[in-house]
TORPA-4810 file (N, C-alpha, C, O; in nm, 3 decimals):
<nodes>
NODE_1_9.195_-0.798_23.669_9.187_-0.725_23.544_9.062_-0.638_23.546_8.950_-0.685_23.568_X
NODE_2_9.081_-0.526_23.525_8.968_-0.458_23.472_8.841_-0.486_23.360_8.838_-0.556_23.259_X
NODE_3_8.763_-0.420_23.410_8.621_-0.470_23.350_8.629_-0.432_23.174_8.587_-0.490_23.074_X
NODE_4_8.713_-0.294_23.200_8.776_-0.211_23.040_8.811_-0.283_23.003_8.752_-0.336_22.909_X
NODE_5_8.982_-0.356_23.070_9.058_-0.425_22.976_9.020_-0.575_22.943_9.086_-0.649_22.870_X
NODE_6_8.875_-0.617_23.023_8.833_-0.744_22.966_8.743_-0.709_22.871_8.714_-0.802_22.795_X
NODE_7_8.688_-0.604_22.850_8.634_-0.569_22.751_8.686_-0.579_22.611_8.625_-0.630_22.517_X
NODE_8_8.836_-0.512_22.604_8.888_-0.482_22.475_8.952_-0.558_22.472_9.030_-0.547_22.378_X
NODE_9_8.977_-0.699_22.569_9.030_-0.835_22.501_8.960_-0.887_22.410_8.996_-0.933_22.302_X
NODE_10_8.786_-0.873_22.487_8.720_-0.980_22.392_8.674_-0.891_22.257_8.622_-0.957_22.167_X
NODE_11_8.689_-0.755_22.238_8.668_-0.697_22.140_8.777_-0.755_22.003_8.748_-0.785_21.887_X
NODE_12_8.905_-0.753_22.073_9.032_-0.795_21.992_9.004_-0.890_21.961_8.989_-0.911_21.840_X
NODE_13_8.977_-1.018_22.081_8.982_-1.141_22.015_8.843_-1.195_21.900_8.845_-1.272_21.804_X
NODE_14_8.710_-1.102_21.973_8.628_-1.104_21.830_8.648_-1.050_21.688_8.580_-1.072_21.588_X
NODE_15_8.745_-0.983_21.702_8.798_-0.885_21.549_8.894_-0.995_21.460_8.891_-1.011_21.338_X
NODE_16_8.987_-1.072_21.570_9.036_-1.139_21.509_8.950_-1.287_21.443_8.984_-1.367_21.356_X
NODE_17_8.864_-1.280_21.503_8.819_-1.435_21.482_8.711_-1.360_21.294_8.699_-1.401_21.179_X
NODE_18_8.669_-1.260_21.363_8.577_-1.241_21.211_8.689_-1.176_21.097_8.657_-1.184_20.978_X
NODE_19_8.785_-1.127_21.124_8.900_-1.093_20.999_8.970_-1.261_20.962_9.034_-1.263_20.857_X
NODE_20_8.961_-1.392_21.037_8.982_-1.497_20.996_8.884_-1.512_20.905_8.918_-1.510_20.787_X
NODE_21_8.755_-1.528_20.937_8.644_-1.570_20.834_8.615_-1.465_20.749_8.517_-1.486_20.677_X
NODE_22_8.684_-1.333_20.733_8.584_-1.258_20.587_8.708_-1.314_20.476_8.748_-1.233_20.392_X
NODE_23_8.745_-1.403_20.478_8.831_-1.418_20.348_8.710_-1.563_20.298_8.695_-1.650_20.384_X
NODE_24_8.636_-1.579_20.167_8.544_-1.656_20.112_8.596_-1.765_20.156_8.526_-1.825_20.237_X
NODE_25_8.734_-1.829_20.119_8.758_-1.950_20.113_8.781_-1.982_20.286_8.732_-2.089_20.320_X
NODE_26_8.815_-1.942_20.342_8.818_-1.967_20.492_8.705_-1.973_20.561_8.684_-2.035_20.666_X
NODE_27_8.625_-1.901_20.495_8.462_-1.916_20.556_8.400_-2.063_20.510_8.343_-2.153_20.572_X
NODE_28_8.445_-2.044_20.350_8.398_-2.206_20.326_8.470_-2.339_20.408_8.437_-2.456_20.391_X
NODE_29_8.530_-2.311_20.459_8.650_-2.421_20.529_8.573_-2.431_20.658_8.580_-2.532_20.727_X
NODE_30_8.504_-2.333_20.689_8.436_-2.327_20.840_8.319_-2.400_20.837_8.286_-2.482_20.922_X
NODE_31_8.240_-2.360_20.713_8.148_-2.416_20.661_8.147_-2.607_20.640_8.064_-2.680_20.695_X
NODE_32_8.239_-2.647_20.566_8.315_-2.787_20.572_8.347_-2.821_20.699_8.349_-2.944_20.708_X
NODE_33_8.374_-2.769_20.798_8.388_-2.833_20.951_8.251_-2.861_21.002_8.205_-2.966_21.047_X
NODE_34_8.190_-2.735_20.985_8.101_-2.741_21.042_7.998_-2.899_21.064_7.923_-2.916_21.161_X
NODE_35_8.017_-2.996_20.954_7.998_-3.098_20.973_8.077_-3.222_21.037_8.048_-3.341_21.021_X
NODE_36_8.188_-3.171_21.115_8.245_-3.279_21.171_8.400_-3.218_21.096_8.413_-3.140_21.002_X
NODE_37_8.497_-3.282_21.173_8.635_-3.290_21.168_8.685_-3.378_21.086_8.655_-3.497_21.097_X
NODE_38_8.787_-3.323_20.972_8.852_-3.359_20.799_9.028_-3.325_20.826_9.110_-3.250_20.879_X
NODE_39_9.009_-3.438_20.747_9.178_-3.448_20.735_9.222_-3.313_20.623_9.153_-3.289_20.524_X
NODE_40_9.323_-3.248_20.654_9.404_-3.184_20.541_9.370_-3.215_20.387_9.321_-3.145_20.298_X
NODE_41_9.402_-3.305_20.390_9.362_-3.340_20.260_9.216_-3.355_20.191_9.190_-3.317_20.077_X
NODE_42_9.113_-3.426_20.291_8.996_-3.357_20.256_8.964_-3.237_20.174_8.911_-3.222_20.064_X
NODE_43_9.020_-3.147_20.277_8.986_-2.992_20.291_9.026_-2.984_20.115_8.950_-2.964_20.021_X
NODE_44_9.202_-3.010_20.117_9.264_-2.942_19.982_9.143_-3.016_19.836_9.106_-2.959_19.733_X
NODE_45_9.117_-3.136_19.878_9.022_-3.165_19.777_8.952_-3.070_19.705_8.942_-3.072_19.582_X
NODE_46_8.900_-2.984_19.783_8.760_-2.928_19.743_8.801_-2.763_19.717_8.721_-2.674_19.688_X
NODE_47_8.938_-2.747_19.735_8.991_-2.607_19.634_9.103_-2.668_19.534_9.162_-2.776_19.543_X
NODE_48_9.116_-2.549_19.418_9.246_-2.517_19.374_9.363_-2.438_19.427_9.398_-2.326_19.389_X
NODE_49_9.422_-2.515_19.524_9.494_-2.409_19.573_9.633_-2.507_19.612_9.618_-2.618_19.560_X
NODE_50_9.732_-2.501_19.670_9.861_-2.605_19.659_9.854_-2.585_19.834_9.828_-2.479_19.890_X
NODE_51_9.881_-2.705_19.896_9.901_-2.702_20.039_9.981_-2.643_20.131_9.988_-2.685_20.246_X
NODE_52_10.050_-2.536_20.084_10.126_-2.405_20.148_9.989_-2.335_20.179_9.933_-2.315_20.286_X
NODE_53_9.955_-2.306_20.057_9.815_-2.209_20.045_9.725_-2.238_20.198_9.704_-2.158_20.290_X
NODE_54_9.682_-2.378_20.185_9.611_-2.403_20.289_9.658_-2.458_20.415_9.576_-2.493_20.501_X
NODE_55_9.770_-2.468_20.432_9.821_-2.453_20.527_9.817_-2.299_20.625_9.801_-2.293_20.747_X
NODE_56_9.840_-2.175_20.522_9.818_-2.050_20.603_9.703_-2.078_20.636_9.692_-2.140_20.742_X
NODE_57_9.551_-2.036_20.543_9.459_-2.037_20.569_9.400_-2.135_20.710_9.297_-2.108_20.771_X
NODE_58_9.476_-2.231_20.736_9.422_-2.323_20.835_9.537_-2.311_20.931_9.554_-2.399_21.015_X
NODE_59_9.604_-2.226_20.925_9.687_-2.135_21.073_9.626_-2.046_21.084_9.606_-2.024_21.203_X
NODE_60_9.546_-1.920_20.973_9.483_-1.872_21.029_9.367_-1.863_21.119_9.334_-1.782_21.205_X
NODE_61_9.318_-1.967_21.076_9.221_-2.009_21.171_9.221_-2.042_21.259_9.129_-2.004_21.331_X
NODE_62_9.333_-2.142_21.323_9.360_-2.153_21.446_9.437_-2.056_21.565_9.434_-2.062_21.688_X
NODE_63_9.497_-1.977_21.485_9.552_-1.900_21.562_9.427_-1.811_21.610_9.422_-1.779_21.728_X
NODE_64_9.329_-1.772_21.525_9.185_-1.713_21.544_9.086_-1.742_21.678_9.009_-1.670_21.741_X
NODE_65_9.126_-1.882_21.691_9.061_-1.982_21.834_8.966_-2.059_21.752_8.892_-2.137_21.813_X
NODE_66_8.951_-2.047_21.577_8.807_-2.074_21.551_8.851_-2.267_21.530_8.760_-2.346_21.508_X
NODE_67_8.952_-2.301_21.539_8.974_-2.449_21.460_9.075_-2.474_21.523_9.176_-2.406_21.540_X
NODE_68_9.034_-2.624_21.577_9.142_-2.701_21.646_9.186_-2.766_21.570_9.109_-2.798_21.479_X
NODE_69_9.320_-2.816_21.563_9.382_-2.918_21.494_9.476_-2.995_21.580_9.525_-2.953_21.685_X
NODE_70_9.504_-3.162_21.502_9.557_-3.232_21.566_9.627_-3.335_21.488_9.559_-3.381_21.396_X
NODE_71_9.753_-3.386_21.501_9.814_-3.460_21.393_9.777_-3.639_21.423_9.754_-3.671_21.540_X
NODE_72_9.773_-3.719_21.343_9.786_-3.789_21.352_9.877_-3.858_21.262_9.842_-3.850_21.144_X
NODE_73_10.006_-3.938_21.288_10.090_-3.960_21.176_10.141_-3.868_21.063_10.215_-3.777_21.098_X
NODE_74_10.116_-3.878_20.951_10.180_-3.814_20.850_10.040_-3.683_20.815_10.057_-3.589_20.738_X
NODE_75_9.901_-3.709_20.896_9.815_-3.658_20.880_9.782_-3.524_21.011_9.787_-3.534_21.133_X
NODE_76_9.741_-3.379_20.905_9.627_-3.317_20.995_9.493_-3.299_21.000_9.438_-3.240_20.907_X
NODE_77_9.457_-3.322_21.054_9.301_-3.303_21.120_9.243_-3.165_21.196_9.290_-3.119_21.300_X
NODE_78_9.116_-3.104_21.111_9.112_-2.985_21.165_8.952_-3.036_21.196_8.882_-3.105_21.121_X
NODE_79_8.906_-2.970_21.364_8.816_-2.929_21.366_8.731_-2.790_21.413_8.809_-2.702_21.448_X
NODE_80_8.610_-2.758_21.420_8.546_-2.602_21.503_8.573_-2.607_21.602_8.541_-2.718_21.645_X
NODE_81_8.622_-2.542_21.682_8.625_-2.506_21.834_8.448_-2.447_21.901_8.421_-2.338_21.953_X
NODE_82_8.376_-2.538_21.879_8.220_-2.509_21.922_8.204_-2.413_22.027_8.101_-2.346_22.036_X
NODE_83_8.292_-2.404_22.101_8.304_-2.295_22.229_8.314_-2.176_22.209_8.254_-2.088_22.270_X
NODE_84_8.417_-2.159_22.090_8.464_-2.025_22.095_8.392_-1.972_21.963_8.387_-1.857_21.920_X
NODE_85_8.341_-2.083_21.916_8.235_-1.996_21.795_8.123_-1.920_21.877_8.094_-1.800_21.874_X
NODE_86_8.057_-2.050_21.971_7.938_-1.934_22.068_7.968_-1.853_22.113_7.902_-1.752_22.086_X
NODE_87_8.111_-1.834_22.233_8.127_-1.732_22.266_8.122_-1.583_22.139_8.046_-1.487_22.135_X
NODE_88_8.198_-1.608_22.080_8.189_-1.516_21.953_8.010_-1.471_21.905_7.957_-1.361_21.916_X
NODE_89_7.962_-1.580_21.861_7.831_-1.489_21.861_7.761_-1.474_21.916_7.657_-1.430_21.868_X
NODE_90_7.777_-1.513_22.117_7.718_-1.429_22.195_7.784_-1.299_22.227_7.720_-1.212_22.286_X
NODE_91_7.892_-1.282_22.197_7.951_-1.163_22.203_7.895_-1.051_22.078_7.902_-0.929_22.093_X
NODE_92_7.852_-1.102_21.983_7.836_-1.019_21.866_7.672_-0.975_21.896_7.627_-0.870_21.851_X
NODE_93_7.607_-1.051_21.960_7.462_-1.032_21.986_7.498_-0.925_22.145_7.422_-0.829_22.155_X
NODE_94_7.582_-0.937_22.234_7.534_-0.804_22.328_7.617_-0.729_22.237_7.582_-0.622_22.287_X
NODE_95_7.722_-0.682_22.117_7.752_-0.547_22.079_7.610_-0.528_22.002_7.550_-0.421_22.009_X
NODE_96_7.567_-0.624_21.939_7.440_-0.539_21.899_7.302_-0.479_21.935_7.225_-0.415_21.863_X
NODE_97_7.290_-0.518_22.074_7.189_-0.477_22.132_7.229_-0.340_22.225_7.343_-0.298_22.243_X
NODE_98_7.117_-0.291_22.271_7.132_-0.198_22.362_7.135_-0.206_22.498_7.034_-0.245_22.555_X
NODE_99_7.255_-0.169_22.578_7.215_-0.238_22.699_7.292_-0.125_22.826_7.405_-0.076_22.818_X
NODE_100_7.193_-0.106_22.941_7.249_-0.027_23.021_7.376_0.085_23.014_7.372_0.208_23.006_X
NODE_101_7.531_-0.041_23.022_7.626_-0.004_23.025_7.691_0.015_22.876_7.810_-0.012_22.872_X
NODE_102_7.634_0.057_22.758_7.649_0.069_22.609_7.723_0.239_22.609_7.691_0.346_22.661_X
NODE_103_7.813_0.202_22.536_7.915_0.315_22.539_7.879_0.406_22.400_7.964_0.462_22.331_X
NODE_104_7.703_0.408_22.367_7.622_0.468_22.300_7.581_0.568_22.395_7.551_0.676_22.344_X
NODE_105_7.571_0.557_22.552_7.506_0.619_22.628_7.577_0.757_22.695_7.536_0.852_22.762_X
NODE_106_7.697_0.718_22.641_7.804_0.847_22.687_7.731_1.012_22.605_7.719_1.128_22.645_X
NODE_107_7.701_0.945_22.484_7.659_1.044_22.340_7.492_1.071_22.398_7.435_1.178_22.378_X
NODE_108_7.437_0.973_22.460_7.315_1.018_22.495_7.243_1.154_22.534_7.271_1.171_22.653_X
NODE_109_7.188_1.227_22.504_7.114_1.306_22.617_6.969_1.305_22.671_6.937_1.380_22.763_X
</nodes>
């Protein structure tokens, strides 16, 4: 694969992971993991919202890479994917810096 098209994978897959979290309540859900891994029901505790509701919200997230989940019995269990959060904000720290190969430098003179 090209160096381009590994580029604008991880561009995609960082776009998707931060359009998962700019919705408040999904950020707060990230926030609630962030201390360890909660059953479904946990989670619904702590909104008003009916478990369709959070059911998307917690597909969105996983489909995102940001939250693993796993059933146990009649129960789901969501937790952070710690990996792919770093990767994500080491990815967000080289778009924000300046660096050699920065496609700022094309515009340069």
């Amino acid at each position: 694969m090209s160096k381009m098209r590994r580029k604008e994978q991880i561009y995609m897959s960082t776009a998707k992971m931060l359009k998962a979290i700019s919705d408040p309540k999904r950020l707060r859900i990230v926030d609630m993991l962030s201390c360890g891994e909660l059953c479904a029901c946990e989670i619904l505790e702590e909104f008003h919202i009916t478990q369709p509701t959070l059911s998307h919200d917690m597909r969105v997230l996983v489909e995102a890479g940001l939250v693993i989940d796993r059933r146990e019995g009649k129960n789901i269990y969501y937790k952070l994917d710690k990996e792919a959060l770093d990767r994500m904000l080491q990815t967000l720290g080289r778009v924000f810096e300046d660096k050699p190969d920065c496609i700022c430098h094309k515009w340069k003179r």
